[in-house]
N, C-alpha and C positions, 0 to 999 in steps of 0.2 A: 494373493494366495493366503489363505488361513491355514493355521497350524492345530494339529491335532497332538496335545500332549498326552503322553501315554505312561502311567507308572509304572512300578516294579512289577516284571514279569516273571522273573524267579525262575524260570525254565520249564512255565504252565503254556506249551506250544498250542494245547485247545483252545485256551481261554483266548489269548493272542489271535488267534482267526476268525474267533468267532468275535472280538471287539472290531477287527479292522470289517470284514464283514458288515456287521453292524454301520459301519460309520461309512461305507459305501466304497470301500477298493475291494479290488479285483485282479485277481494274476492275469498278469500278460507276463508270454516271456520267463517265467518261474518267477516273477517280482513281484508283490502286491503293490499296487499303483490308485491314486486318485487323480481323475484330473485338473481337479482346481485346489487340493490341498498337501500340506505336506504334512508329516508324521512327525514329529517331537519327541525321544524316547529319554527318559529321565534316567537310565542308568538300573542297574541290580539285575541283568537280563540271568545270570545265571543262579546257580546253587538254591539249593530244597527241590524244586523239580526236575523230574527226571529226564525232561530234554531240554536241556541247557544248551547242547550242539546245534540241536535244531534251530532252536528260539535264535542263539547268536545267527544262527545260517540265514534266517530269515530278514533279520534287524538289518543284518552287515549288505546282503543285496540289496535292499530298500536304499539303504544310504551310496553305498555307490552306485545305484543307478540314481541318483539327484531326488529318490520317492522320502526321503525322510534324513534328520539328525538325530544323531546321540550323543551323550555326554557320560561321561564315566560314573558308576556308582563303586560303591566301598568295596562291592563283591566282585566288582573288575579286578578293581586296584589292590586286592589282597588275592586275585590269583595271580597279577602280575608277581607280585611278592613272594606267593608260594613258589614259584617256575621260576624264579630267577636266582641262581646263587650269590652268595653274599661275597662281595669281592675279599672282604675284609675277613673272613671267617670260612676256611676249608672245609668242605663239605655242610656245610650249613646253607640256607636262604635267608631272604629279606625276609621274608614269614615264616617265623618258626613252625615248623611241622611239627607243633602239639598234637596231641589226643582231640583236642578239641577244634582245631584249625583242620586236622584232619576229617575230623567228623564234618564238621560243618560242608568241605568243599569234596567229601569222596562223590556225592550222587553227579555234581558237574566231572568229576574224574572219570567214572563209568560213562556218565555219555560219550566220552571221546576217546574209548578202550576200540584199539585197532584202527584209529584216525590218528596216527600220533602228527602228519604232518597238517591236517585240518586245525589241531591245537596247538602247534606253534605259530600256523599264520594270524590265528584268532585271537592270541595272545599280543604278537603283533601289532597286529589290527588295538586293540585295548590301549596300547601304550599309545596313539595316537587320539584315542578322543581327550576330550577339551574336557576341564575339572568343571567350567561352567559357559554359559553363553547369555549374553549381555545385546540382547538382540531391538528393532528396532520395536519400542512398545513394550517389551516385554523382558523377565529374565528368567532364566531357566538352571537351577544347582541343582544336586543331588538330596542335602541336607539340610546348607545354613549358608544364607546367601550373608558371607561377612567380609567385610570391605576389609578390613585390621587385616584379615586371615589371606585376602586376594591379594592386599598390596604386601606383603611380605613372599606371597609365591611369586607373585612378578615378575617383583625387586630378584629373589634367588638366581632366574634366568635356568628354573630346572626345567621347564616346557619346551625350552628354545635345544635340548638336547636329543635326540634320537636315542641315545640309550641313556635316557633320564633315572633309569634304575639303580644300573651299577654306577653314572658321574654321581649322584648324589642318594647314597646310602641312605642317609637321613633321612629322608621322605618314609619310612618304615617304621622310626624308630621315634613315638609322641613325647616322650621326655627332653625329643630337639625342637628349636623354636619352627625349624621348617616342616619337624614332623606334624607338631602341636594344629599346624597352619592346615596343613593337607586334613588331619583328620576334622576338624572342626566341619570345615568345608563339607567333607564328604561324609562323617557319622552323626554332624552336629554338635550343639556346643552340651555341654555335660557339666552337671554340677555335684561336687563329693555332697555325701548327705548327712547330715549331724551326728553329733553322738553315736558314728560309728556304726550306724545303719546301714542296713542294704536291704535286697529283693533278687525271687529268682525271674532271669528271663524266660522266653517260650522253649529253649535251649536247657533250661535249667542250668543255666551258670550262676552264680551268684553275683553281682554286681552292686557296686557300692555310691553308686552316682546315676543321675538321673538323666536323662535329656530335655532340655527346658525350650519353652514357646520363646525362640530369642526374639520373635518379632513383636513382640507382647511381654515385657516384665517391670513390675513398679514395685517398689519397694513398700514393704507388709502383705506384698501377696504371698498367698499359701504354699507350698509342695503340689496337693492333689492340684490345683489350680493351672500351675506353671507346667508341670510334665507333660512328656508328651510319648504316646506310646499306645501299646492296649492298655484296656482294663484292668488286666493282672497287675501290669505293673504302678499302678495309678490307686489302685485300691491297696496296695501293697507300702505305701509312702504315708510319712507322718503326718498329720494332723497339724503342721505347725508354721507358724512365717521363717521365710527365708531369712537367713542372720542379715543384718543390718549392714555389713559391709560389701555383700554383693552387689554388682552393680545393676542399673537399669537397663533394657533391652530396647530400644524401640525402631522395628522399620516403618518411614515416614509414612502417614496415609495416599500423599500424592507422588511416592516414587512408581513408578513402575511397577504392574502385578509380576507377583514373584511365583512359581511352582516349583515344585521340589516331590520326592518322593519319601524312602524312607522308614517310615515312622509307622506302620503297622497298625492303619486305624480301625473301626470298626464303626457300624452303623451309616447310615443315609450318608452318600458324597456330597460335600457342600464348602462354600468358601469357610475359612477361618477367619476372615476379614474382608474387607470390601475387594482387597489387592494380593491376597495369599491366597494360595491353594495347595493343598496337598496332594496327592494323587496315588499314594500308598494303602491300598483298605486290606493287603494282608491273602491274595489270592492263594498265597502255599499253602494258608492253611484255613482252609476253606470260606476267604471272604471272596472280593469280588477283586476283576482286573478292572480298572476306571482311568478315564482317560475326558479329556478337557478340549472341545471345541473351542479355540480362540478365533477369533473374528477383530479384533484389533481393540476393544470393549477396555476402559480403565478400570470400571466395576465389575469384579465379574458375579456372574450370574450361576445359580442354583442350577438351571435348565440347564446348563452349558454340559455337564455332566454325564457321560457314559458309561455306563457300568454292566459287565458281563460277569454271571456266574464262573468261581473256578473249573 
């Protein structure tokens, strides 16, 4: 059976039919179904678009009827956080209900106005999927596939919990070594940026660190070089080498191809190496839904590549 990896769907429930569509399933039963593949889905099903309910409603059937896997993205794991109170702090949550944490997640809140119990089983459902999956031939994370950052989740034994939320707070809070671990995982790994620099994102937040190609970094390579992002934020970076004390990055050539989502790229879908792929081109905001034909291949391939208008 081959796997069909699918990126960030963001809650574009068109885009999402018309790639499975495209890649030849078909509802039976209310389920979209292939018969000889299964569906991969890299995590960020919800927030920016406005059927987020749907898009979960769709994923979550797939998976439990055996038509596909998922693995958590940051926009799971930060509605886990919003929807959950903080044990430690009356009337507060794991995720501060900013202005801007608000902003980001009201359009997933709207889709589920007058489902309130569709959204606590969905939420549920969230805290069970897997931070990554380490499958045969293949590996499949959200952001940064890092071994440092998985052997420390482990080690925690915060997965082995049913309410891994409120047993361990921390996972919310990146200033702890457990939190540092989960976000790396699932936002990637991020580098402060010299002399006090920043850039705004698609969000217009201001942001003072980058996220960097950790599968690819040697020391005197550039900023624009290493980032990883859209264009805004890549053109928005200095002109300069990494300081000399950062360390090197590199996933092996002969490990295992790795996918991941993410990172909000833009132009033609293609490997980033012989064994990487990314599978994020940014459909909220008007690039494409893309998604990765695996056939069991070490190298992969350009063809391999699916991509549906948002």
């Amino acid at each position: 059976m081959g796997y069909d990896l699918i990126g960030d769907i963001h809650g574009e429930l068109g885009a999402l039919e018309r790639l499975l569509a495209t890649m030849g399933y078909r509802q039976r039963g209310g389920v979209w179904r292939h018969a000889e593949r299964q569906a991969l889905f890299l995590g960020d099903l919800i927030d920016r678009g406005k059927y987020s309910r749907q898009v979960v409603g769709t994923v979550r059937a797939m998976v439990e009827a055996g038509q596909a896997r998922c693995i958590m993205g940051n926009h799971e794991f930060n509605a886990i956080g919003y929807h959950t109170p903080d044990p430690n702090s009356p009337d507060e949550y794991l995720r501060p209900r900013s202005e801007k944490n608000r902003i980001q997640h009201r359009v997933t809140v709207d889709s589920y106005k007058e489902h309130d119990e569709i959204l606590e089983e969905d939420l549920a459902w969230f805290r069970t999927l897997p931070f990554w999956l380490d499958l045969d031939g293949l590996r499949v994370v959200h952001a940064a596939w890092s071994p440092e950052a998985m052997a420390l989740i482990e080690g925690s034994g915060v997965r082995e919990r049913d309410n891994w939320p409120e047993a361990f707070p921390e996972v919310f809070d990146e200033s702890s070594p457990l939190g540092a671990a989960v976000s790396e995982v699932l936002k990637g790994v991020e580098w402060r940026l010299p002399d006090g620099r920043s850039f705004y994102d698609k969000e217009n937040n201001e942001r003072h660190a980058a996220r960097v190609t950790w599968w690819d970094v040697s020391p005197g390579d550039r900023w624009p070089a290493i980032a990883l992002g859209p264009p805004e934020m890549t053109e928005a970076l200095p002109d300069m080498a990494i300081p000399p004390d950062y360390p090197a990055l590199k996933y092996p050539a002969d490990a295992k191809p790795v996918f991941f989502g993410h990172y909000w790229l833009a132009g033609e879908p293609a490997p980033l190496a012989d064994n990487i792929a990314c599978l994020d081109y940014s459909v909220a905001t008007g690039g494409e839904l893309v998604a990765y034909r695996w056939d069991g291949e070490q190298q992969l391939r350009r063809e391999n590549f699916v991509a549906v208008a948002g």
